[in-house]
N, C-alpha and C positions, 0 to 999 in steps of 0.2 A: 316408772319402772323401778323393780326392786330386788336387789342380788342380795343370796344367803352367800356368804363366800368362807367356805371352810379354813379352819385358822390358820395352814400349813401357808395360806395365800395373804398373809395380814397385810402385806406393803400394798396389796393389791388393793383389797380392801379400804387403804387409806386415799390411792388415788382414784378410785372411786369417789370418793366421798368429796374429792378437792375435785371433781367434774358435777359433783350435787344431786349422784347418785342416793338414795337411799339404799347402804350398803351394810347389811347385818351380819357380824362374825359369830358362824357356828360351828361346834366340833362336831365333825361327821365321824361315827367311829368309822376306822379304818379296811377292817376286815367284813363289815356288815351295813352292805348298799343300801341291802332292802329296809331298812330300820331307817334311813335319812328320812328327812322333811318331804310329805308326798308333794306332787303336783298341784301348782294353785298358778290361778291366770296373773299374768303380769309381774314373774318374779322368776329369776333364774337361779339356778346352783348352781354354784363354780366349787369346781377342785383341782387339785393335781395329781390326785387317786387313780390308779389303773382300776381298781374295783369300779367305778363309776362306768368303764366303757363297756362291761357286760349289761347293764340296763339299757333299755331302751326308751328314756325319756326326754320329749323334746326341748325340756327348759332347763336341762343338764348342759354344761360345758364343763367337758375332762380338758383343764389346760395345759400344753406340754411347753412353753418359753420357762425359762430357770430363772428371770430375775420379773420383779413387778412390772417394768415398764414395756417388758413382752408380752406380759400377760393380759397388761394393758389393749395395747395393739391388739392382740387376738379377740380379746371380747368385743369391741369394736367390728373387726371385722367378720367375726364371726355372727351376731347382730347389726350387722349393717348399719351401727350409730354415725354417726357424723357431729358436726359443731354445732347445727341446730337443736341437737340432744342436749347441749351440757347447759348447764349452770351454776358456772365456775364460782367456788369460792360459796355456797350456799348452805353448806353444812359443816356442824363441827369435826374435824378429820380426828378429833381422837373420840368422842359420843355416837358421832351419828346422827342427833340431831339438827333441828334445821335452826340455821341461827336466824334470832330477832334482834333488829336495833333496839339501840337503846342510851339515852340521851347522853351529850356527850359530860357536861357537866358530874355525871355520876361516875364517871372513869377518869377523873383527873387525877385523885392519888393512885388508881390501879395500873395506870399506864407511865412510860420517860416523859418527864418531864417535853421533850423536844416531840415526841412522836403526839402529844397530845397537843401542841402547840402547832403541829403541821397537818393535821390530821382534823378532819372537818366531821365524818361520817364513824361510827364505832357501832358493830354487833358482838351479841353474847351466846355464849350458849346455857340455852335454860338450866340444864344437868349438871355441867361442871365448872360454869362462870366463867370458863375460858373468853377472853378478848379477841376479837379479831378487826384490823382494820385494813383499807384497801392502800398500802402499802409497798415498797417496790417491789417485795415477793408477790405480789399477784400478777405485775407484769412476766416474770419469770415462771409463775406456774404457769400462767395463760398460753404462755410461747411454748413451753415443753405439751403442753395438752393440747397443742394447733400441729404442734410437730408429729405425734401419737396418732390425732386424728388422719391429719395427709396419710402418712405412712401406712395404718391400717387397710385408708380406702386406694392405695397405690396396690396392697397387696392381694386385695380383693378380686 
């Protein structure tokens, strides 16, 4: 699954991308619907554009929550995802790309000394070399995106 997510939604877009969405930021102009990205199977458009709810297209979501982690909730449960959807932690949250390991030996001077000494497992992103390792913030994302999910499917 693949969301264009219009830029007014970037936070949204980020937690996307930390559930291992494939989530690509676009400028929609504002005033002209019919000019956005047409319809293609397996890919939504999100915005928070009133211009969006005079189309009638099914892979459209006009999102009305004011901060990301509503918005969050909403696409969820507006798509009926759940926790067998995600895959946490699989993509670079500032790229977009999908990260690939990569040995840990070649990230000893890129990474603390201590986090390279505690830390067994390291991926990259192709794009921007960003580091990522599984860390105690993944336990912390993991819990906030267990939390979003219930919540969603509570309000479903």
């Amino acid at each position: 699954m693949k969301f264009l997510v219009d830029h007014p939604l970037g936070g949204l877009a980020k937690w996307l991308r930390f559930c291992g969405f494939d989530a690509e930021l676009v400028r929609l102009p504002p005033d002209q619907p019919r000019t956005w990205p047409p319809p293609r199977p397996g890919i939504h458009l999100l915005t928070c554009r009133e211009a969006g709810r005079r189309l009638p297209r099914p892979d459209l979501l006009v999102l009305t929550a004011p901060d990301p982690e509503g918005q969050l909730r909403e696409v969820f449960r507006l798509l009926g995802l759940s926790t067998r959807d995600l895959k946490p932690l699989s993509r670079c949250s500032h790229c977009n790309d999908p990260l690939a390991p990569v040995d840990r030996d070649l990230v000893r001077d890129r990474v603390p000394e201590y986090v390279f000494h505690c830390q067994r497992q390291f991926f990259a992103c192709p794009r921007c070399r960003r580091l990522y390792w599984p860390g105690s913030h993944i336990k912390g994302i993991a819990s906030v995106l267990r939390d979003y999910v219930e919540k969603a499917a509570g309000e479903g």
